[in-house]
C-alpha positions in Angstrom: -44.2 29.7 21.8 -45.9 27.1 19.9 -47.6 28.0 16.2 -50.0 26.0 14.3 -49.8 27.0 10.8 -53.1 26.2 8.7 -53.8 27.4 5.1 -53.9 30.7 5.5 -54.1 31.7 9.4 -51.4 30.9 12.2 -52.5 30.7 15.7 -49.5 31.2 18.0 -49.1 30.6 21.8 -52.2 29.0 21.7 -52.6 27.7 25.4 -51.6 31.6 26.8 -52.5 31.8 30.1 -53.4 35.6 29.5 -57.1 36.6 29.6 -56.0 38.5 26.6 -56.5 37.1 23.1 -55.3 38.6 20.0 -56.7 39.1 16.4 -54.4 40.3 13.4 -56.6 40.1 10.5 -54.5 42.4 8.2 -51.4 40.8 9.4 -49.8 39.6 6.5 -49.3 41.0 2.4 -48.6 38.1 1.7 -50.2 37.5 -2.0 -50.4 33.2 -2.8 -48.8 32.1 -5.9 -51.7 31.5 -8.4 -52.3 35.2 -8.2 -48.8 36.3 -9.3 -48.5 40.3 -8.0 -52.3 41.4 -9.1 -50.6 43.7 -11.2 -49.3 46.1 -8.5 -45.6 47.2 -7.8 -43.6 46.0 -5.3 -44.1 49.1 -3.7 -47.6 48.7 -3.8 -47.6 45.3 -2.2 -45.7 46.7 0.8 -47.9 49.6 1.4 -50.8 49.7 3.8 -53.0 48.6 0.8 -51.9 45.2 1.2 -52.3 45.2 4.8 -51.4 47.2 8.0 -47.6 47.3 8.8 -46.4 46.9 12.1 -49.8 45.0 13.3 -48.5 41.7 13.8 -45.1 43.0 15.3 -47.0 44.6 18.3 -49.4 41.6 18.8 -46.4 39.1 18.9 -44.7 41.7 21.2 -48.3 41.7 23.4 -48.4 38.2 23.4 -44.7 38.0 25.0 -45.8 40.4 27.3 -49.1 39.3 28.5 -48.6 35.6 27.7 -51.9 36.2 24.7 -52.4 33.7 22.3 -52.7 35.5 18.7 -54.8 34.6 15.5 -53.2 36.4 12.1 -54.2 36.0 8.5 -51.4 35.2 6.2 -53.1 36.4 3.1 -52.8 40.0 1.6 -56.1 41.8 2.0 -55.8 42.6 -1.3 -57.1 39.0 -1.7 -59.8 39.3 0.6 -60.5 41.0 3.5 -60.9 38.9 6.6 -62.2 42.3 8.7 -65.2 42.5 6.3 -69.1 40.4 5.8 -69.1 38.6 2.8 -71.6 40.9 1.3 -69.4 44.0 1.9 -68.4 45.4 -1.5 -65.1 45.7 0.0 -65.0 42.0 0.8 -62.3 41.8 -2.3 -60.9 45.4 -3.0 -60.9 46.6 -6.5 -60.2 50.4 -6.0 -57.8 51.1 -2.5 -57.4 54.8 -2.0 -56.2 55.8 -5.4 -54.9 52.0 -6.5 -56.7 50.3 -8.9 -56.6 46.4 -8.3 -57.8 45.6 -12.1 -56.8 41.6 -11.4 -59.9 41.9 -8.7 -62.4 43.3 -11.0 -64.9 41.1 -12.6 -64.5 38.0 -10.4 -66.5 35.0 -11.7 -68.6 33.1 -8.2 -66.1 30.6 -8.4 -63.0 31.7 -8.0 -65.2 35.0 -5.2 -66.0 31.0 -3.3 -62.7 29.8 -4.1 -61.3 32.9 -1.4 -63.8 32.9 1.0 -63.5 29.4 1.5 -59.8 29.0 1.2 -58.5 32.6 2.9 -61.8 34.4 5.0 -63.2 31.4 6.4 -60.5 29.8 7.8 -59.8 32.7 9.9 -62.6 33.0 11.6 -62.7 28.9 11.9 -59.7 29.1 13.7 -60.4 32.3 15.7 -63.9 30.7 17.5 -62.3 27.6 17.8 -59.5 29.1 20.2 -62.7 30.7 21.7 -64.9 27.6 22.3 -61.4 26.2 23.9 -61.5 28.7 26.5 -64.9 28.9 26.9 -64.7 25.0 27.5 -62.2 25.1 30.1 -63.6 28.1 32.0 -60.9 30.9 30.8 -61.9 34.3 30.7 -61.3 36.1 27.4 -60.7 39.8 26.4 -60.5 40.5 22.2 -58.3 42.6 21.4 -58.2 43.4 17.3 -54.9 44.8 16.1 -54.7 47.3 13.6 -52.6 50.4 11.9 -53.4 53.0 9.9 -52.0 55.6 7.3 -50.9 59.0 8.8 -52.6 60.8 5.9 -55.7 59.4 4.1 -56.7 61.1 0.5 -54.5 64.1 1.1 -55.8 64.5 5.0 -53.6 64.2 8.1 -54.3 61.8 10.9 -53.6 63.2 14.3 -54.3 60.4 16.2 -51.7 58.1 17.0 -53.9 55.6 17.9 -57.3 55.3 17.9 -59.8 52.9 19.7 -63.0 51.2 18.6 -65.9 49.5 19.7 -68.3 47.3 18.6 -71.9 46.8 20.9 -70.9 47.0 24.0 -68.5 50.5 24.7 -67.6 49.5 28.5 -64.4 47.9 27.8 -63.1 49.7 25.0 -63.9 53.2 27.2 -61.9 51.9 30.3 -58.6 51.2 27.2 -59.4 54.8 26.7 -59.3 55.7 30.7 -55.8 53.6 31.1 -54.1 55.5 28.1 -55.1 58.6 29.3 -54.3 58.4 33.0 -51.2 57.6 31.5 -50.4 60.5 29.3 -53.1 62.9 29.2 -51.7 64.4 26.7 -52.4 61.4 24.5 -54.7 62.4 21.3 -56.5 59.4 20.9 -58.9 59.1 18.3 -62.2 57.5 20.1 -64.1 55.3 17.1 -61.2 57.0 14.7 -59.7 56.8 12.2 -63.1 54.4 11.2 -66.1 53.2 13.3 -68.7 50.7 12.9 -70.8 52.8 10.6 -67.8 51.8 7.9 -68.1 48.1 8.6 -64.6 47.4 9.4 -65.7 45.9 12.7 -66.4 42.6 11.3 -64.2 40.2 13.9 -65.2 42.2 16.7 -68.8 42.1 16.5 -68.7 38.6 15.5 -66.2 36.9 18.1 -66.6 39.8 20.7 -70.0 41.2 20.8 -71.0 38.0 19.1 -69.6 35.8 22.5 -70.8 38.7 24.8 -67.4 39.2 25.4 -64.8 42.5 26.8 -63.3 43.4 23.3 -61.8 46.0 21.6 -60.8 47.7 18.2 -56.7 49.4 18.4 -55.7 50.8 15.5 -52.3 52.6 15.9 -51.2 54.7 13.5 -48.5 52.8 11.4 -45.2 55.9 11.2 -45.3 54.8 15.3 -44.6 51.1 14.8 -42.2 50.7 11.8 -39.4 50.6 13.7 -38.5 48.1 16.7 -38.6 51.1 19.4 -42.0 52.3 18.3 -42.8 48.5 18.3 -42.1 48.2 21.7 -42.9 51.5 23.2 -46.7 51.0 21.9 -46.6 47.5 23.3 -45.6 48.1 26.7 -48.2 50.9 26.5 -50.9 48.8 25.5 -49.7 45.8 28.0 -50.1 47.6 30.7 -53.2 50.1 29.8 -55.0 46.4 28.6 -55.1 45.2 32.5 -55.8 48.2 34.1 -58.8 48.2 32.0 -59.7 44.9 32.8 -59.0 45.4 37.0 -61.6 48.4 36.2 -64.1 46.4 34.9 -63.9 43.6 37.2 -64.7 45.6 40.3 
């Protein structure tokens, strides 16, 4: 695969021939040097408030599979959150679950400008220029936005292990559900869970999916399934092959 690295997003395999196209926003927890470790614990910095474990693994396995071209942040959302407006109050988290992030409170406009410009803006620079590529040279395009989640949230279980959302348009996303199901119908998969729209964490695929008028979708698998390179794989042979039977279904 090829990978361009820019400041703080790497776009890999991007001339896939897939119609797929993947978006890792919470890829990375990687926090730049000028803000030393915000304060937290190592252990905080490696937990799911920093950003969504085993994301980025199952994208780079899709991408093998399905020949997708993925676009990942390589900043920590703890520095800003690429999945959210620029007026969200969560744009820069200062309270995650029960973790205070006290080096985010109190933000002067310059150094609030200094991140969008440097972290949140360049992600979704490079994520519509991929798309205006393909649009350019005729390619069809399916968004697919990778997430996990926490098995328990404030003291609540999840029961899903994995969950789909959508933005506008429901079609695409409710064929993903179809495939899965037809599959296992056994599956418990949260539909618009563990969040939805209504908690504004659908940012990239409103904007680059609903935005183009493009098939997209919202996968958040919950993260115990995809720590480990079986899980890893498992969910991404899953997904692989549940993806393109939902497209074939929407195509007819």
């Amino acid at each position: 695969m090829d990978a361009i690295a820019e400041k703080s997003v790497l776009v890999t395999n991007a001339r896939g021939s897939s119609p797929f196209v993947i978006a890792c926003d919470h890829a990375s927890n990687r926090i730049p040097p000028r803000y030393g470790d915000l304060g937290l614990s190592e252990n905080e910095r490696v937990s799911h408030i920093a950003w969504d474990p085993g994301a980025l693994a199952v994208s780079l396995a899709l991408s093998d599979l399905l020949d997708a071209p993925v676009v990942q942040s390589t900043v920590s959302r703890l520095i800003i959150d690429c999945n959210r407006d620029l007026d969200a109050p969560d744009l820069i988290w200062t309270l995650s679950e029960k973790t205070r992030i006290a080096a985010n409170e109190h933000l002067g406009a310059a150094e609030r400008n200094y991140r969008i410009t440097h972290y949140h803006k360049p992600f979704h620079a490079s994520l519509e220029t991929l798309l205006e590529a393909r649009r350019h040279a005729g390619q069809e395009t399916i968004l697919v936005c990778m997430h996990s989640f926490t098995p328990v949230y404030h003291g609540v279980e999840r029961p899903w292990p994995i969950g789909l959302i959508h933005g506008v348009d429901t079609r695409y996303t409710k064929a993903v559900l179809d495939a899965l199901k037809a599959e296992d119908p056994e599956l418990n998969v949260g539909w618009n869970e563990p969040y939805a729209a209504l908690n504004g964490v659908t940012l990239t695929l409103e904007k680059h999916g609903d935005g183009r008028g493009l098939d997209a979708t919202m996968i958040e698998i919950r993260n115990n399934e995809i720590l480990e390179p079986a899980g890893v794989t498992l969910w991404a042979n899953r997904l692989a092959r549940c993806l393109v039977t939902a497209r074939e279904k929407r195509k007819r």
